[in-house]
N, C-alpha and C positions, 0 to 999 in steps of 0.2 A: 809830150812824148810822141815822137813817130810811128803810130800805129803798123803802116806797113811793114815799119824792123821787127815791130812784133807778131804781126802774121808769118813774115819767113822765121820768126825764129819756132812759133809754132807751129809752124808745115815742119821744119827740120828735128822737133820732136817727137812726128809721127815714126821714126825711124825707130824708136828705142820704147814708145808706149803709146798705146790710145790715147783719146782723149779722156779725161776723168768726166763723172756720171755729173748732170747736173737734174736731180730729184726734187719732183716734189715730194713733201713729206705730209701724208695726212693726217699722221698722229699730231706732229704740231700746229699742223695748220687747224685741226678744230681745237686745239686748246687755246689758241690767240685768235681767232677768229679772223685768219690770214691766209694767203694764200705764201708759203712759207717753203722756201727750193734751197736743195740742200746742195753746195757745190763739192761735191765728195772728195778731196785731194787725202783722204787717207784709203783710200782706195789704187794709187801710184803704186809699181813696182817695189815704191820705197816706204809707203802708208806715209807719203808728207809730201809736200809741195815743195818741198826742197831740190831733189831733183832735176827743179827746170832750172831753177839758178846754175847751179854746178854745170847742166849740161849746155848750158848759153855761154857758160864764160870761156870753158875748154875747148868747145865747138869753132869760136872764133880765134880762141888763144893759136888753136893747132892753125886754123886757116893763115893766118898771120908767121906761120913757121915756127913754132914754138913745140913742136911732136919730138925734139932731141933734147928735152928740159922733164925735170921732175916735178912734179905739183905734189904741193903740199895743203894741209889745210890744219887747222886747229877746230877739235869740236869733240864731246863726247855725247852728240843725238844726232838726229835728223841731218845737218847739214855732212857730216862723217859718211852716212851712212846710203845721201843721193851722190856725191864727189866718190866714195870707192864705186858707187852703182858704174859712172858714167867713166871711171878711168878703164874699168876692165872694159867696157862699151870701144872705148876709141883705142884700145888697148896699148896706153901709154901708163907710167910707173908714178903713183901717188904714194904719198908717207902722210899719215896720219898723227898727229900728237894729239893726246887722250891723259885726262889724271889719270894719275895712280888710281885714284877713288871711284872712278866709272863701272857701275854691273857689268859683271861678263857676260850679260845678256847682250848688250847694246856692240862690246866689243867684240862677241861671237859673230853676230848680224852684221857688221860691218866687214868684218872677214870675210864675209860669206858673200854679199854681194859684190868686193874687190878682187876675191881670188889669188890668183899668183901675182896681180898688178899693183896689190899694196902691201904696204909695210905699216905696222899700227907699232908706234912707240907710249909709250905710257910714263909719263914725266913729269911733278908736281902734284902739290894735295889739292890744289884747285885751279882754275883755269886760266887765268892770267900766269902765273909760273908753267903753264904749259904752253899755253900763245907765246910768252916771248920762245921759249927752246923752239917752236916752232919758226917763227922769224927768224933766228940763229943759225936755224938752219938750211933756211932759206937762203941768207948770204954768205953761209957757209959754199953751199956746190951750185950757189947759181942757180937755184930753181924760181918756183914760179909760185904764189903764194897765190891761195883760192878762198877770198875772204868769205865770209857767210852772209852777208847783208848790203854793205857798204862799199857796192862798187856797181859801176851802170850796166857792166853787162848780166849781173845778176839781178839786179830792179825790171830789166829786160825782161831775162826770164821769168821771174815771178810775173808779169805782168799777161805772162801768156792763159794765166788762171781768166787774166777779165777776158783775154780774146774771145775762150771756148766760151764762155756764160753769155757773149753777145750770139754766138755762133748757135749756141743751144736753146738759147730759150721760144716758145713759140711767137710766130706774126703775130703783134698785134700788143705783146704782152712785155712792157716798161715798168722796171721795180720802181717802187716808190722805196724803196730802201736797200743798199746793199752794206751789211757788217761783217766785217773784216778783224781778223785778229794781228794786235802790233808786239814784234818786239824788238826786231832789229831796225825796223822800219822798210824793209826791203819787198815784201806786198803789199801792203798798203800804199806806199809810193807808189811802186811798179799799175798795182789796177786804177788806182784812182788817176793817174798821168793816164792812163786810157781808157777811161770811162767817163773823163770829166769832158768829152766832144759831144756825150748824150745826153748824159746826166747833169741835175741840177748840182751846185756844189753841196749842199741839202741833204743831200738825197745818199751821203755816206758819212755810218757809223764807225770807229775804229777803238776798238778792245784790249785791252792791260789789264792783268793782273795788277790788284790793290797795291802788292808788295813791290811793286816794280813797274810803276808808274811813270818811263823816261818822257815819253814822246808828250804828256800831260804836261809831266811840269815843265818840261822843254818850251812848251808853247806860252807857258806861264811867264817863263822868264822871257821870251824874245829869243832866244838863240842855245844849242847841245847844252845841256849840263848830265854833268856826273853823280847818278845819285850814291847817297854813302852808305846807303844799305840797302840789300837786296833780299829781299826772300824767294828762297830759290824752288819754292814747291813745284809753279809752272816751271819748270826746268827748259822749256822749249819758248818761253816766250819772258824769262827774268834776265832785262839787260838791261845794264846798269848806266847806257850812254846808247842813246836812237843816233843810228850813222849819220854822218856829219850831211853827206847828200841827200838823204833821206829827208833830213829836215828841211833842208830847202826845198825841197818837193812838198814838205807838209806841211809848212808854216804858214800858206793860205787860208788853211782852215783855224777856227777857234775853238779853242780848249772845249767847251760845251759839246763836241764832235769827237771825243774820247773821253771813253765811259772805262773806268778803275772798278774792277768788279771783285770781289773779293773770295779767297782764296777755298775759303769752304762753300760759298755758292757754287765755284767749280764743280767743287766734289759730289754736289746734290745734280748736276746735268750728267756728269759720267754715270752716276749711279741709275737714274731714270732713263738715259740712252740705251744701258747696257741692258735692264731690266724690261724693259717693254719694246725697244726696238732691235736689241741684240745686235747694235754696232759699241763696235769696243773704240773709246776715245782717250787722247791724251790729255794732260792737264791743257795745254795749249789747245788743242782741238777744241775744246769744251769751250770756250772764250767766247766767240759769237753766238751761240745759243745760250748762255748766261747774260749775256747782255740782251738778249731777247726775252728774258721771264722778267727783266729789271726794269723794263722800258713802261711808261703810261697805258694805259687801252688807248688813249687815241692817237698815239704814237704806233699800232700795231695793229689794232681792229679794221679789215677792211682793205687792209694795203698786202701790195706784191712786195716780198721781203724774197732778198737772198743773203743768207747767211754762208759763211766760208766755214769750212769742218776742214782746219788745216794739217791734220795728221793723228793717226791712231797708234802710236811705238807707245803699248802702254803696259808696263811691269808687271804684271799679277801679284807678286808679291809685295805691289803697295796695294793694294784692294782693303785689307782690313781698316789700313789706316785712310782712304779714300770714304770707306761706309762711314767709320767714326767718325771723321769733319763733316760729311752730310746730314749726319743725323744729327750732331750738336748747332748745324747751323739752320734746319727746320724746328727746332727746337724739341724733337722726342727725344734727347737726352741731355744728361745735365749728371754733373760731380757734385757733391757736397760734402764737406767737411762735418763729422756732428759731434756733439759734446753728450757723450752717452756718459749714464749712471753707472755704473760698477756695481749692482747690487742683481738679485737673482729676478728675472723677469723684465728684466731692463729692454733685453730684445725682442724680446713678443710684443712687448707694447709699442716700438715702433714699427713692426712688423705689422701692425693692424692699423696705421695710419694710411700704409698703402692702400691706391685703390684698384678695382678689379683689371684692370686696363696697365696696370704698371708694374714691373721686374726689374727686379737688382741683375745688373750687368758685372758690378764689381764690389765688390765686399773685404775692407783689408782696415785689421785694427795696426795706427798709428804708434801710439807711445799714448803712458797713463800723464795727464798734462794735471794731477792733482789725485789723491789718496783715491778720492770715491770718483773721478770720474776719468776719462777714456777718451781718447779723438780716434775719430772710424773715418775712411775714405769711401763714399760711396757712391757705384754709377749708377741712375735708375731710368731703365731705358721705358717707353709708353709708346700709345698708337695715336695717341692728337697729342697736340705739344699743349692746349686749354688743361689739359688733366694735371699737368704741375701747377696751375693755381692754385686748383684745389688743396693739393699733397702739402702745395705751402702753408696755402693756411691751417689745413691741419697740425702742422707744427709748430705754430705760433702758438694754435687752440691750447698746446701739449704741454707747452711752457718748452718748448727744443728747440735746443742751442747748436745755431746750424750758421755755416757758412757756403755760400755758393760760387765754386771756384770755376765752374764752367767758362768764363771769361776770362778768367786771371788766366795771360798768359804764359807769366813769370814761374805760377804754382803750379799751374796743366802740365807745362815743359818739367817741372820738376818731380813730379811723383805721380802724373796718370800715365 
């Protein structure tokens, strides 16, 4: 990567935003015993790193005489929401295609950053049927299609994250690790093409969501695949194909250098970010600091870590179900299915199995599975996750006929 294209392209985003904060953070750094810099891109005009893609590709589009054409883009997050930022910026006319099924939150926000410059169409129940109407429409009037990941002036602009972290950090002071979160492939390419003049090839981690592991298995096989199922919780970072360029940018590195971290360990770093440092993160954002609790001690102790915090556009009204995968995945809580007696006193006596440390979260009788007995659904939340050893064996002691569905996630999806 040619460094210089990405110093002018990051001089020519001083026009539209500062540079983002590159922090050390003390909280984590005494918990890993690190010196631990946070490179803040939810902190952007647009809370994501998105943004500088959008505004690298239109920046040259216009330069190249392209300001009497319409840009279009397909997205219902981040990338929507830095493409409307940067049209009303050069104030030329974007069309947005968005599902049907997108929060009005996200659609509001997008509005709001494009102003009078966009037009937000909402087409299909998920996003491939909204990509192609967007391509349709693209060679429908001639416009100009502004992809999200998989194009070099946008690997460009992401790349201008590694500029500012060369630019910010003090004399003297060389990471021994920089973690990055993948999903299009389009920062990750972009910093490591300019970071790999300093850095050892080593010396970079790159983060997927478990459910959506492209660039992983991509490297598995040798060359793009298609995976056939997505879990789309990380919504900012579940793609189901790492850009075709992309990978050739990234296929030097071995699989061991992308780390699948799983979808509820996410929701235990939002949870602790939000609760003791009071930054609000997205499921994606969360990605490199989850791969940082998963990592060995002597992968971590001692060493200059920059981890990427690559946007905070995070719903409130997922929060509840964000606490419940964190808490089921440090283990203070847990469902179980139980085969109660039908006679009088039947729940006090399990009711004294409990111990002082643990509450019923959820309490709901099933169907009678038999004359004298009962299936009960029940969540029992605690303050150490050691305390349901206990609980357990006291229901064995009890002769209690219990099933632990906490993992089933056939049965979870079904009735909790």
């Amino acid at each position: 990567m040619n460094r210089a294209v990405v110093d002018e392209a990051m001089a020519a985003m001083r026009e539209i935003f500062p540079e983002t904060p590159l922090q050390l953070n003390e909280h984590l750094s005494r918990r890993f015993g690190a010196e631990v810099w946070l490179k803040r891109e939810d902190l952007s005009p647009v809370r994501s790193y998105k943004i500088r893609g959008a505004f690298n590709f239109l920046r040259k589009a216009i330069a190249d005489g392209a300001r009497g054409r319409t840009f279009v883009c397909a997205s219902a997050g981040n990338h929507a929401q830095g493409f409307a930022f940067v049209c009303r910026h050069f104030e030329v006319p974007g069309v947005v295609f968005m599902p049907v099924t997108t929060p009005q939150q996200k659609i509001d926000k997008t509005r709001m950053f494009g102003g009078p410059f966009i037009t937000i169409r909402l087409i299909g129940d998920i996003f491939d049927q909204c990509y192609a109407a967007a391509r349709a429409h693209v060679e429908e009037i001639g416009g100009m299609m502004v992809p999200p990941f998989d194009h070099a002036d946008i690997v460009e602009g992401q790349a201008t994250v590694a500029a500012e972290i060369a630019n910010q950090l003090p004399d003297g002071v060389t990471p021994d690790l920089v973690i990055m979160p993948v999903g299009g492939g389009g920062l990750s390419s972009g910093m490591t093409g300019y970071l790999l003049d300093t850095l050892q090839r080593d010396a970079f981690l790159m983060v997927e969501p478990a459910g959506a592991p492209s660039l992983k298995e991509s490297l598995k096989a040798g060359h793009p695949i298609t995976l056939s199922k997505v879990d789309n919780f990380v919504d900012g970072a579940a793609v189901a194909r790492i850009g075709d360029l992309n990978f050739e940018a990234l296929k030097q590195f071995p699989e061991t250098q992308v780390m699948a971290v799983p979808e509820n360990a996410i929701c235990v770093t939002i949870t602790e970010m939000l609760n003791i440092e009071g930054v609000v993160l997205e499921p994606a954002g969360a990605l490199s600091l989850t791969a940082l609790a998963a990592l060995p001690d002597d992968a971590v102790k001692g060493k200059v870590i920059i981890a990427v915090v690559s946007g905070g556009n995070f719903d409130f009204e997922r929060l509840p179900d964000v606490k419940e995968r964190a808490m089921r995945y440090a283990g203070l809580k847990k469902y179980f299915i139980l085969r109660l007696a039908q006679r009088p006193g039947a729940l006090r006596d399990f009711l004294n199995l409990l111990g002082p440390e643990d509450d019923i979260a959820r309490f709901e009788y099933l169907k009678k599975s038999a004359r004298n007995f009962g299936s009960i659904l029940i969540g029992i939340e605690t303050i150490r996750p050691e305390n349901f050893a206990g609980l357990l064996a006291r229901f064995e002691e009890a002769g209690l006929g219990y099933q632990d569905i906490t993992e089933n996630e056939i049965l979870a999806n079904l009735i909790i």
